[in-house]
N, CA and C of each residue as an Amber inpcrd file, in Angstrom:
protein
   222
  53.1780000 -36.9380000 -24.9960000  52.1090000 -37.3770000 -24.1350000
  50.8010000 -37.4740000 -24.9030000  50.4650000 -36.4380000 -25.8280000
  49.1200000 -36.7020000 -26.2540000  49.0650000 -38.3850000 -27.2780000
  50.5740000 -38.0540000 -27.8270000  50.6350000 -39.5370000 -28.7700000
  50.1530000 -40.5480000 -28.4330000  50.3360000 -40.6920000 -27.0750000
  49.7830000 -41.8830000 -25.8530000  48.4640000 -41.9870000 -25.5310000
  48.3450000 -40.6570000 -25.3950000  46.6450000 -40.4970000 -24.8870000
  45.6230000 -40.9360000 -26.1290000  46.1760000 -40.4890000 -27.4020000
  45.3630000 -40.5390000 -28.6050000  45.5100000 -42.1590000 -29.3300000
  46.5910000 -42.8440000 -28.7000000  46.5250000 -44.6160000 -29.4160000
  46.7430000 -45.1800000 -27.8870000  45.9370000 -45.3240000 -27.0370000
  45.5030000 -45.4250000 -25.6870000  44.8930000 -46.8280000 -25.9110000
  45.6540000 -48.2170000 -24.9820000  44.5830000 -49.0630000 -25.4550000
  43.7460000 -49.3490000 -24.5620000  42.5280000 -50.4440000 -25.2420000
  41.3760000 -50.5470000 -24.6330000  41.4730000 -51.4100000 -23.5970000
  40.5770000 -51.9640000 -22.4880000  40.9120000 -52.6070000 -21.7260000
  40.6940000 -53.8670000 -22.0460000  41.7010000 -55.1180000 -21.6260000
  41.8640000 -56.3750000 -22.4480000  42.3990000 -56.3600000 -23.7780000
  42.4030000 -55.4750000 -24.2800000  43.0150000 -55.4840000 -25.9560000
  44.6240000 -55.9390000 -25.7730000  45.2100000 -55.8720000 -24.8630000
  47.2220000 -55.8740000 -24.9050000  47.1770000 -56.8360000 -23.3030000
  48.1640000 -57.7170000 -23.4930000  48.6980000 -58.1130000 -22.3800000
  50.2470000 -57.6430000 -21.6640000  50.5180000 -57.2210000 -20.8990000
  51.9410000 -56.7430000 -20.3590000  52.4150000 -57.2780000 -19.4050000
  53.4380000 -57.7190000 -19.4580000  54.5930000 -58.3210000 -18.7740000
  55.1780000 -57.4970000 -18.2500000  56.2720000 -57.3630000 -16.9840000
  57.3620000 -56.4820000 -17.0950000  58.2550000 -56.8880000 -15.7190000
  59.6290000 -56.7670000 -15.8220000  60.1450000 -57.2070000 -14.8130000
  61.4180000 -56.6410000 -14.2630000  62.0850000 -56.3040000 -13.0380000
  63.3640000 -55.2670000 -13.1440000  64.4530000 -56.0250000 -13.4780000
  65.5920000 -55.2350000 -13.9500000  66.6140000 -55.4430000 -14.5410000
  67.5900000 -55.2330000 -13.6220000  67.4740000 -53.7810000 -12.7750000
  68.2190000 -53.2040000 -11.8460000  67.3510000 -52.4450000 -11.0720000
  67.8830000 -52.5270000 -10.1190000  66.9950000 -51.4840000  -9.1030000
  68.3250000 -50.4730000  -8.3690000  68.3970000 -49.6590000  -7.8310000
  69.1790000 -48.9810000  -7.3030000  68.4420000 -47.3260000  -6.2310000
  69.4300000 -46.9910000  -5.4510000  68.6140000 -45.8440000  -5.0140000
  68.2390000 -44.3990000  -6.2790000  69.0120000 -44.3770000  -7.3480000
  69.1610000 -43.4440000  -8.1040000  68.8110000 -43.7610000  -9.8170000
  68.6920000 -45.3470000  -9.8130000  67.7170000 -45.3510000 -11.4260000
  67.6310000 -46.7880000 -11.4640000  66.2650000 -46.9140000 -12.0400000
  65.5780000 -48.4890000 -11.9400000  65.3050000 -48.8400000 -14.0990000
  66.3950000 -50.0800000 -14.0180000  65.8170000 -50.5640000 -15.5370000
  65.0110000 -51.8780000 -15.1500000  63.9040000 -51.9530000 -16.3520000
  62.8200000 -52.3090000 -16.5420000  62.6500000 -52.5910000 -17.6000000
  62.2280000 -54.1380000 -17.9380000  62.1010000 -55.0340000 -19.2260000
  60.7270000 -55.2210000 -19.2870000  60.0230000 -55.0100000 -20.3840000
  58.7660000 -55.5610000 -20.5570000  58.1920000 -55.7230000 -21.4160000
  57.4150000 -56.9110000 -22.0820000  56.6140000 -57.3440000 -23.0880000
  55.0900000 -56.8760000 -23.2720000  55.0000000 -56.3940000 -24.0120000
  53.5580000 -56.3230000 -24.6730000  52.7570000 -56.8010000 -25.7970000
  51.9300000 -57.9970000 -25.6970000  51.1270000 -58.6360000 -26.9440000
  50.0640000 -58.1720000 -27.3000000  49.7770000 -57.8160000 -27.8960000
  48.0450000 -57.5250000 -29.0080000  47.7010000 -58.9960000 -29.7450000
  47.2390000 -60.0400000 -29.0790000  47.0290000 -61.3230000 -29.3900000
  45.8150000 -60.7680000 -30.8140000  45.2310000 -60.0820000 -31.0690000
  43.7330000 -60.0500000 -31.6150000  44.6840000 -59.4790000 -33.0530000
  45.7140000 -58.6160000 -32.6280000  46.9850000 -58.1610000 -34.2660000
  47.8960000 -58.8570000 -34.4140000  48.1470000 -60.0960000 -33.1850000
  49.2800000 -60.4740000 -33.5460000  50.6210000 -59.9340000 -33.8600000
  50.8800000 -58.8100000 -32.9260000  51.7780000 -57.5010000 -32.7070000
  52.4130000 -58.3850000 -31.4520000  53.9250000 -57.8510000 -30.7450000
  54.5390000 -58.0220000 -29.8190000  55.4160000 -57.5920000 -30.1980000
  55.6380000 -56.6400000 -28.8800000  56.8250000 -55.6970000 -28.3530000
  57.3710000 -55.7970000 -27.1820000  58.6430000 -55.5280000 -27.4550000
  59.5780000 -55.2920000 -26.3060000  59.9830000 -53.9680000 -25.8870000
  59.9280000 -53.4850000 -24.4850000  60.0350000 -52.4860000 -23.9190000
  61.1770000 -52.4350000 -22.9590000  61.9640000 -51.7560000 -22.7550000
  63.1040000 -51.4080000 -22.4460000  62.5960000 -49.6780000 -21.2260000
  62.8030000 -49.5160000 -20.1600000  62.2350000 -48.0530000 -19.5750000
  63.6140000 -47.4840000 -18.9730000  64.1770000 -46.8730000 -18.4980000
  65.3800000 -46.5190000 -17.6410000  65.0440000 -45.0870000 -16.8090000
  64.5290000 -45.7430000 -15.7420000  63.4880000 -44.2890000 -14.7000000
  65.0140000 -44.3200000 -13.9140000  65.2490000 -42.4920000 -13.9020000
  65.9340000 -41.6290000 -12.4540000  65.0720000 -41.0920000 -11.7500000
  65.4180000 -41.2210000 -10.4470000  64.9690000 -41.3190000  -9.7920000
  66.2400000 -40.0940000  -8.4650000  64.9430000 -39.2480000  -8.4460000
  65.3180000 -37.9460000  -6.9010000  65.4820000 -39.0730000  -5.4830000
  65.9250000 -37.4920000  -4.7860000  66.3620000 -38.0250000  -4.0470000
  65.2940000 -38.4110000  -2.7830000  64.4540000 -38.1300000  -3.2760000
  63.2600000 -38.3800000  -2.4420000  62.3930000 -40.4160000  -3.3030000
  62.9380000 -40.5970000  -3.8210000  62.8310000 -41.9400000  -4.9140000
  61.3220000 -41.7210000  -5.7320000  60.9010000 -40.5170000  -6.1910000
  60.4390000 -39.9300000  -6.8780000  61.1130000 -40.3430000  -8.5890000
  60.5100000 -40.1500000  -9.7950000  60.4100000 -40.3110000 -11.1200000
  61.0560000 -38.6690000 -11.3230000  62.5370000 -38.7210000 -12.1650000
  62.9000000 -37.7060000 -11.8840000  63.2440000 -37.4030000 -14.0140000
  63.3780000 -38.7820000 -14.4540000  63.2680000 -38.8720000 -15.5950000
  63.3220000 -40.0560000 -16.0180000  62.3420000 -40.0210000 -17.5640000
  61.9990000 -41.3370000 -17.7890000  62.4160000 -41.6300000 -19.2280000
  62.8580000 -42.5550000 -19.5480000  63.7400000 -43.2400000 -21.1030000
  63.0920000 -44.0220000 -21.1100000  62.4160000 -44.2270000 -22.7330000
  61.8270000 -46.2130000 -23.0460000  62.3800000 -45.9200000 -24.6790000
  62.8310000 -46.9630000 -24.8370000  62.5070000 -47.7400000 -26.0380000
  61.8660000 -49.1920000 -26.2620000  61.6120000 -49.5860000 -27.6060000
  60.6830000 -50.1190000 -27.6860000  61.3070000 -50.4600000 -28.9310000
  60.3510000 -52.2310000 -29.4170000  60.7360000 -52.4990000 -30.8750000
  59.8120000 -53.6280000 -30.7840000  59.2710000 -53.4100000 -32.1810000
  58.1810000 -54.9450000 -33.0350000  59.0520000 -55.7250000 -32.8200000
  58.1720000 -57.3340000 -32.6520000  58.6070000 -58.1910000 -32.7900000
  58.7340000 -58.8940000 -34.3340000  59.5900000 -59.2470000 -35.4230000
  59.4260000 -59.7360000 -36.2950000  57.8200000 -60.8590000 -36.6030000
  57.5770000 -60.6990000 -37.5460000  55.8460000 -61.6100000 -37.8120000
  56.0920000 -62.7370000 -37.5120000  55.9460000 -63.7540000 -36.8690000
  55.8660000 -64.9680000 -36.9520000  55.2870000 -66.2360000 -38.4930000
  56.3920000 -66.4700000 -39.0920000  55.8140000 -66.7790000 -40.2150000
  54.7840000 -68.5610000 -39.6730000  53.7870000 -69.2900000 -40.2310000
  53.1840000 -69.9960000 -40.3390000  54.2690000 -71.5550000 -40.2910000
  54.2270000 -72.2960000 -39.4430000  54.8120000 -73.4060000 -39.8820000
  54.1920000 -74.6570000 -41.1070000  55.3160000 -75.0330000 -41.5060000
  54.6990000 -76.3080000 -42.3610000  54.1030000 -77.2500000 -41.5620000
């Protein structure tokens, strides 16, 4: 948690996407993009929330991965 708190971004700096994959009463996956247009960074986010029985956040999974650089066209 502090990792998050301490590379926290600014507001407007990242754009985010995100959209469900699955929904269910007991765990929701979740796809989502994030750009840093100003680094030219983009990531993909992957989340997999369980979910109580009250549909409460009961545990939470993400991965995540760079997008390869976009090389320059001719």
């Amino acid at each position: 948690m502090r990792q998050w708190l301490y590379g926290k971004d600014e507001p407007g700096q990242a754009q985010f996407s995100w959209h469900p994959l699955a929904i269910t009463s007991e765990v929701a996956v979740i796809q989502g993009e994030i750009v840093y247009p100003s680094e030219g960074h983009t990531y993909s986010n992957l989340w997999v929330i369980r979910l109580d029985a009250e549909g409460r956040c009961a545990e939470f999974t993400a991965w995540w991965m760079r997008h390869p650089a976009r090389r320059a066209s001719c």
